[in-house]
C-alpha positions in Angstrom: -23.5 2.8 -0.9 -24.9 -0.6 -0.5 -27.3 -1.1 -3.0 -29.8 -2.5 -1.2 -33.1 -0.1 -2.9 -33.3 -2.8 -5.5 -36.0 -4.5 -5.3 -35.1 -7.9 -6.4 -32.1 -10.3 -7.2 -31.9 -13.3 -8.4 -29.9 -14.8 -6.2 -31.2 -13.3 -2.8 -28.4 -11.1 -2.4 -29.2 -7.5 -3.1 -27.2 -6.2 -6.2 -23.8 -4.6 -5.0 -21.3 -2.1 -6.7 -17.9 -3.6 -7.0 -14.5 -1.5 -8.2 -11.5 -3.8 -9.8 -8.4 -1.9 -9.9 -6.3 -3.9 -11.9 -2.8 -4.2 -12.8 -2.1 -5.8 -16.3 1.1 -8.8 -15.0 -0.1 -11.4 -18.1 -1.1 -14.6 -16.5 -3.0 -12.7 -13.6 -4.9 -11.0 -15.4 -7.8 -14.2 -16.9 -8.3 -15.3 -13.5 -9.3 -11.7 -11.8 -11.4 -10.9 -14.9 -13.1 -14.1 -14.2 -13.4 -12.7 -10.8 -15.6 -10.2 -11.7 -17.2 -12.0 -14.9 -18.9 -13.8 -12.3 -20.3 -11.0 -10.5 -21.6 -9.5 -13.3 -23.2 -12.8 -14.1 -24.6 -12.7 -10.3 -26.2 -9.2 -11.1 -23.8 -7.1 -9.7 -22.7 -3.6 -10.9 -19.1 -4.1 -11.5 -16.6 -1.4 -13.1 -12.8 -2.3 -14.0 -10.4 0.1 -13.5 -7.5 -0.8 -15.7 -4.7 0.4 -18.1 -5.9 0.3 -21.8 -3.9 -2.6 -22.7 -7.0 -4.6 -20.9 -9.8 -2.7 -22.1 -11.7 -5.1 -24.9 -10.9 -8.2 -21.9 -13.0 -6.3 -19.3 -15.7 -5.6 -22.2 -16.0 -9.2 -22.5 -16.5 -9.9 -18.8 -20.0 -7.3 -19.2 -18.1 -5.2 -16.7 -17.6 -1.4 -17.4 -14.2 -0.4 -18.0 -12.6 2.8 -16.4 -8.8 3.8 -18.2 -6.3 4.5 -15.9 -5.1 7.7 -16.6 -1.3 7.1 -17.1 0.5 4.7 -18.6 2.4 1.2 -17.8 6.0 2.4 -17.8 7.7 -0.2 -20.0 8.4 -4.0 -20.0 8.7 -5.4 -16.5 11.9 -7.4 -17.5 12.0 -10.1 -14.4 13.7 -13.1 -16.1 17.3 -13.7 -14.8 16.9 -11.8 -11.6 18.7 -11.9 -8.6 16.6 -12.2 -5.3 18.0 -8.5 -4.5 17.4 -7.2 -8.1 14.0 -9.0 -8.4 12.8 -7.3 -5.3 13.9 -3.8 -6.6 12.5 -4.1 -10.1 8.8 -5.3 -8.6 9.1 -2.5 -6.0 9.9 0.1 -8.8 7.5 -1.3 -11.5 4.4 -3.0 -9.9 4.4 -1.2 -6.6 5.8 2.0 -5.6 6.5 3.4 -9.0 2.5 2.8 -10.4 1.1 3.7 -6.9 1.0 7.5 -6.7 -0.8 7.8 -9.9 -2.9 4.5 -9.1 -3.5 5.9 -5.7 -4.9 9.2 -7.8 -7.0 7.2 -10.4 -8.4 4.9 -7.8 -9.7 7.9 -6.1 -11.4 9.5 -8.8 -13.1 6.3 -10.1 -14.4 5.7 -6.3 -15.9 9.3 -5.9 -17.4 8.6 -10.0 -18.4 4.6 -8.7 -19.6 4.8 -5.1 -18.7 0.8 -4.7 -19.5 -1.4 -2.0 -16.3 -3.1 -2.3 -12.7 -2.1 -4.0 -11.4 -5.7 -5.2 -7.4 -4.6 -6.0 -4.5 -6.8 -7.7 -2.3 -8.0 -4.6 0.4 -6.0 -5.2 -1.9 -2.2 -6.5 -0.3 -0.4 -3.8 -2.0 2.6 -4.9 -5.5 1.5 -4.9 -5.2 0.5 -1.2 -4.5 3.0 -0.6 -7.2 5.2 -2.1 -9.3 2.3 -0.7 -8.1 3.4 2.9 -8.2 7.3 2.5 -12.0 7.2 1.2 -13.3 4.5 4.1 -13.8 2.0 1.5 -13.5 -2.0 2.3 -11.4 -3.4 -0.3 -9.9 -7.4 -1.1 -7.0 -8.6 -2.5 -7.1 -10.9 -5.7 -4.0 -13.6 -5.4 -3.9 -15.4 -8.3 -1.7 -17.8 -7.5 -0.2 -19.5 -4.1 0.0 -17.9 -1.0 2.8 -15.2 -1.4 2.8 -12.6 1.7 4.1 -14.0 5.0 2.8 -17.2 7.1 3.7 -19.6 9.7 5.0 -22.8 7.9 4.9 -21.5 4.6 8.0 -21.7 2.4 8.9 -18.3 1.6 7.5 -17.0 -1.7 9.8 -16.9 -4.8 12.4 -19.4 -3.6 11.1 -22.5 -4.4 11.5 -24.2 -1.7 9.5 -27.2 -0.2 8.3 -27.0 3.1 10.9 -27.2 5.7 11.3 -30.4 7.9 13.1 -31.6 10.8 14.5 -29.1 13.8 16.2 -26.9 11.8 13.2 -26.3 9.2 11.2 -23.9 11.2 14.9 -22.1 10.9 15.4 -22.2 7.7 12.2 -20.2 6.8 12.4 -17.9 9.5 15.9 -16.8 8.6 14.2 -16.4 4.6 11.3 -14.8 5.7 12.9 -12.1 7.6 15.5 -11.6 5.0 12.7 -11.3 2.8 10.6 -9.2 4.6 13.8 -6.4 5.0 14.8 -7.1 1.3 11.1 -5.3 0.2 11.4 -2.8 3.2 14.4 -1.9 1.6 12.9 -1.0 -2.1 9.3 -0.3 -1.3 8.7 0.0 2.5 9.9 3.9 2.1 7.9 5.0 -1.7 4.5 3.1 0.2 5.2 5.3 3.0 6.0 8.4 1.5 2.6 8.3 0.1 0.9 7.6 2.9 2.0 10.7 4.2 0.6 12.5 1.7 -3.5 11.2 2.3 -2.3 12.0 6.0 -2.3 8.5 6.7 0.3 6.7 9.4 2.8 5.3 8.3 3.5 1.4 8.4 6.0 -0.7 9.8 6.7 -3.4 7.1 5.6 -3.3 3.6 3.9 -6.2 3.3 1.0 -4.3 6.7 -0.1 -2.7 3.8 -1.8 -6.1 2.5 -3.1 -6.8 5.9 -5.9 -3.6 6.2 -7.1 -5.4 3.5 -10.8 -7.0 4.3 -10.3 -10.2 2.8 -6.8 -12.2 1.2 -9.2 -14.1 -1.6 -6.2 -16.8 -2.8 -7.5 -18.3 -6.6 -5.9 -21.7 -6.1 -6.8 -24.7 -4.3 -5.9 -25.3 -1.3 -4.8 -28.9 -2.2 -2.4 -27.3 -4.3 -0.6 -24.8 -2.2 1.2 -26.1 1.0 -0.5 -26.3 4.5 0.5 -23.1 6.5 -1.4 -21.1 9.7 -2.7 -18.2 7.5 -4.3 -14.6 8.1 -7.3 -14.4 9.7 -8.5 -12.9 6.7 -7.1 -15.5 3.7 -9.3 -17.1 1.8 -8.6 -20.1 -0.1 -11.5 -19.4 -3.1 -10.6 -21.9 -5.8 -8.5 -21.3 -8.8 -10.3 -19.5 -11.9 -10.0 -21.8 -15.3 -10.8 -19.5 -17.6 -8.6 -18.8 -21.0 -7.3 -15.8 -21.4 -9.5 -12.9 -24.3 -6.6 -14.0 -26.5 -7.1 -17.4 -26.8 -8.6 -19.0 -29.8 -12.2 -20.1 -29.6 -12.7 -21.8 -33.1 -12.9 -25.6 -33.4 -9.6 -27.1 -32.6 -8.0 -30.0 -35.1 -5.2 -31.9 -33.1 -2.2 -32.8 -35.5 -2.8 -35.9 -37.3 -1.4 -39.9 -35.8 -2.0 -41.7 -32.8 0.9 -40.6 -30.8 1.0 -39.1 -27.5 -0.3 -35.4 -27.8 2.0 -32.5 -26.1 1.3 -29.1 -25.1 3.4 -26.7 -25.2 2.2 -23.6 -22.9 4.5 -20.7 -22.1 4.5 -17.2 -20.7 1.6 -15.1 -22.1 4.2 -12.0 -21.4 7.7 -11.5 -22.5 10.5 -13.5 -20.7 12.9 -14.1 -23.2 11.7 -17.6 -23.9 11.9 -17.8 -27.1 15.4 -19.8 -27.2 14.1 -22.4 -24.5 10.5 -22.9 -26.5 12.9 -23.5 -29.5 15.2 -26.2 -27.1 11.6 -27.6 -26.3 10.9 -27.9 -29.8 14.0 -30.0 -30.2 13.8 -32.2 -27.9 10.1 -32.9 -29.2 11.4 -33.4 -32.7 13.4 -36.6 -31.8 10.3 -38.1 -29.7 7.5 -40.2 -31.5 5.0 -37.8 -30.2 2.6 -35.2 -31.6 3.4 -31.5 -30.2 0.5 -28.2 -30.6 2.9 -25.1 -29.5 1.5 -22.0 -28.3 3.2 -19.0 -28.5 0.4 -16.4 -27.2 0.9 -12.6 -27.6 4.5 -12.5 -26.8 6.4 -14.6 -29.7 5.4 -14.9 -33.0 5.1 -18.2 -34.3 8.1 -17.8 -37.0 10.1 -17.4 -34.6 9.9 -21.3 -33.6 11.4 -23.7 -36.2 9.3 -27.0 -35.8 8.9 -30.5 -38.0 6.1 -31.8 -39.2 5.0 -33.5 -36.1 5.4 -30.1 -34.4 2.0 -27.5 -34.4 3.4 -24.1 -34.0 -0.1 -21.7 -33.3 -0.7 -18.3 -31.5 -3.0 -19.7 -29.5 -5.3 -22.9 -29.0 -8.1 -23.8 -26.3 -6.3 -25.0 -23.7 -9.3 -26.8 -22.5 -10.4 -28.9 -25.3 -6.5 -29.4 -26.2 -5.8 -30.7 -22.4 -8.7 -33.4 -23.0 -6.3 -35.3 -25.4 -2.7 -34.2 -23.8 -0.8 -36.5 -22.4 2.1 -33.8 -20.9 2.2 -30.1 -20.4 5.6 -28.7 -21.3 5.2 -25.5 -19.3 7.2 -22.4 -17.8 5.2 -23.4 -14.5 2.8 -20.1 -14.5 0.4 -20.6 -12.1 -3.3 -20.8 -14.5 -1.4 -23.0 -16.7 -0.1 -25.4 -13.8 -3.5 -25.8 -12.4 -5.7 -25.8 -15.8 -3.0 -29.2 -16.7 -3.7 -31.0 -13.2 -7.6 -29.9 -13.3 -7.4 -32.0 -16.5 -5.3 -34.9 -14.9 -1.8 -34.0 -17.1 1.2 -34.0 -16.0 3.9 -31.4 -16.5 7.2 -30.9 -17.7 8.1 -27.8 -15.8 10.6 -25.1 -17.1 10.8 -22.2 -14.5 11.7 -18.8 -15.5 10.7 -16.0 -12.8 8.3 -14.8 -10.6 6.2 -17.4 -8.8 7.0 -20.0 -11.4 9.6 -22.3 -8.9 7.4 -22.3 -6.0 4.5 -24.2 -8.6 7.0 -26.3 -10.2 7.3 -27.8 -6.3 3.9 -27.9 -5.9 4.2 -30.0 -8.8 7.0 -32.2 -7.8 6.6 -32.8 -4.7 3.7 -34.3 -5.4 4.8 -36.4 -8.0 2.4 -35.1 -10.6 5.5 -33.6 -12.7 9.1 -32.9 -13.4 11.0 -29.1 -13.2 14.0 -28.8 -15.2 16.1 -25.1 -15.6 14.8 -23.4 -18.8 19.0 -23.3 -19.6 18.6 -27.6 -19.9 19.7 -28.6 -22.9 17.6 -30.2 -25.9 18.2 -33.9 -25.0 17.4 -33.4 -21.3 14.1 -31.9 -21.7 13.7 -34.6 -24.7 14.7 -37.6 -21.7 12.2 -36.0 -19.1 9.3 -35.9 -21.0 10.0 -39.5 -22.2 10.4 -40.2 -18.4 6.9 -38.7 -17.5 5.1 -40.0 -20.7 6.7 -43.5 -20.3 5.7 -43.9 -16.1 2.0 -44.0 -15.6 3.1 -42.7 -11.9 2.9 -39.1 -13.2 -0.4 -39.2 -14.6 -2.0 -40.9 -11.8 -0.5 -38.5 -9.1 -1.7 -35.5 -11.5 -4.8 -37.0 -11.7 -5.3 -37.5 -7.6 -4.5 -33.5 -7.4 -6.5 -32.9 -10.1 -9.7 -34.4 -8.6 -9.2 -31.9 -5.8 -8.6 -28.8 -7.6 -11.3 -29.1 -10.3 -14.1 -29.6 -7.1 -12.5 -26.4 -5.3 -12.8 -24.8 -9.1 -16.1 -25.7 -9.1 -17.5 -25.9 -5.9 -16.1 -22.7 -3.5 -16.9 -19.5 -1.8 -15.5 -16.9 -4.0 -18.6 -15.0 -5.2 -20.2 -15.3 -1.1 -17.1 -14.0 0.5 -17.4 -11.3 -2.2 -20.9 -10.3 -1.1 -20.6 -10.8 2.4 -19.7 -6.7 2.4 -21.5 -4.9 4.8 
């Protein structure tokens, strides 16, 4: 269905009807709601297909929201991981384990839906899919950099800069293919298995799954991420700025003085952080700064001892609070790293899982930062951020990337490459 017998749009571009099969990973989740925020805004028809955990977020976007009919099964505990167990516990909870019942949900919601255009999380397995088995174009939302496989990229979750001299183009082959046969391992089998069962062929690698997909749209700058040859059909679309539903919207009254302002911005999911926000906390206390904390769903704010100098809050708008930081005290997830350098801030970055190493490079190899291990102690954190709030070479480095990731936030080609479906 195309959508075309309406007789008007606003924008010249006849209305289409867009499915968003979502899964719920925390800091993902602002960014593709955004996503399709913005088509609704175009005039689009756009229904979210999501677990119920997201339900009053999609509301908010003027999307309709479609329940997934089974559950998330539990915590996807990722902190502390092994390459090897990392790669078995997102095979078993993100992809294979979700996608037979997200394979059957996706299904049902495109017979109910009739879209245009199936616009999945980068690892729904499931929905693809459905996507595939019903004829159905569908996109991948990556909310963060570049993670599947590409000439001259570092390979994802290892942190690693890119390669240089002879031996570099080495170095990330020999990672990549270890990579690539680490996933096979866990996933390549489960994807298959239900392949077979929508009498679909079966694939040789797991991550040829992501490549039937019409379009890789990547939600970061490219300015950010590091130059690679990529897909034919990767899209760098500009990161999406938006706060999270959760966030606080009411006026926002920085703590009192004229010292330096600090944010402190961790996971909006569970990684066991609560002991490092604590070592942040600290190594704030000794500093003659001003501090906001935000703990977000995951913690509760008693949890954090603090001073007087110290603002422990559930949450705070990152935006306005940003305007007056001068460092970002962060666990390095991706919409925090690039809402800090959009604003010109510097960070102070504590990795803890997932894509969080690979942005804390981004960050330091560009000078716009320094990345720590969340198991440093108190007086180390406490000596880097006096480091990065004492050297105006941080700010000005997070400022030059800044400049380029607030015009690709502003100025890019998500919403066209979204309605370029035939």
């Amino acid at each position: 269905m195309t959508g075309d017998d309406s007789p008007h749009h606003p924008h010249g571009t006849p209305p289409r009807r867009y499915l968003f099969a979502l899964i719920d990973a925390g800091g993902t989740v602002p960014p593709e709601l955004g996503v399709a925020r913005r088509l609704v805004d175009r005039g689009h028809e756009v229904t979210v297909l999501a677990d119920e955990t997201l339900a009053e977020a999609v509301r908010r976007t003027g999307a309709a929201y479609l329940p997934r009919a089974t559950a998330p099964s539990g915590t996807f505990r990722d902190w502390n991981l092994t390459p090897l167990a990392l790669a078995r516990t997102m095979a078993d909870h993100m992809m294979v384990g979700p996608a037979p019942d997200q394979a059957a949900d996706t299904l049902m919601a495109i017979d109910a839906v009739q879209p245009d255009l199936v616009v999945a999380s980068s690892l729904a397995v499931g929905a693809m899919v459905a996507a595939e088995v019903r004829g159905v174009p569908f996109d991948l939302l990556i909310p963060n950099v570049y993670p599947f496989p590409a000439e001259g990229m570092p390979p994802f979750g290892a942190g690693l800069a890119p390669a240089r001299g002879p031996f570099g183009p080495l170095r990330d082959r020999i990672f990549s293919t270890a990579g690539v046969r680490l996933f096979d391992r866990y996933a390549l089998p489960g994807i298959n298995t239900l392949r077979s069962e929508y009498s679909l062929a079966p694939i040789p690698t797991t991550w040829a799954q992501m490549r039937f997909a019409r379009r890789h749209l990547i939600l970061t700058s490219r300015s950010f991420d590091f130059p690679a040859r990529m897909p034919e059909n990767a899209r760098y679309v500009g990161p999406i700025l938006d706060d999270p539903a959760w966030a606080a919207t009411q006026p926002w009254i920085p703590p009192a003085g004229d010292e330096p302002l600090v944010l402190v911005a961790m996971s909006s999911t569970f990684q066991n952080h609560v002991g490092c926000m604590q070592k942040i906390v600290d190594a704030l206390s000794s500093l003659p700064v001003r501090a906001v904390v935000t703990t977000g769903p995951a913690v509760p704010t008693n949890a954090i001892s603090a001073p007087a100098h110290v603002s422990v809050v559930s949450s705070a708008p990152h935006g306005e609070v940003l305007r007056q930081a001068a460092l970002v005290v962060t666990h390095g997830g991706h919409g925090t790293v690039v809402k800090t350098l959009a604003a010109g801030v510097p960070l102070l970055v504590l990795p803890h899982g997932r894509d969080q190493s690979d942005n804390a490079v981004r960050v330091t190899t560009r000078g716009a930062g320094i990345a720590l291990s969340r198991r440093a102690g108190a007086p180390r954190m406490a000596r880097a951020a006096t480091t990065i709030l004492t050297r105006p070479i941080y700010r000005e480095a997070a400022e030059r990337l800044g400049k380029a990731i607030a015009h690709d936030a502003e100025h890019n080609g998500l919403i066209e490459e979204l309605e370029q479906v035939q």
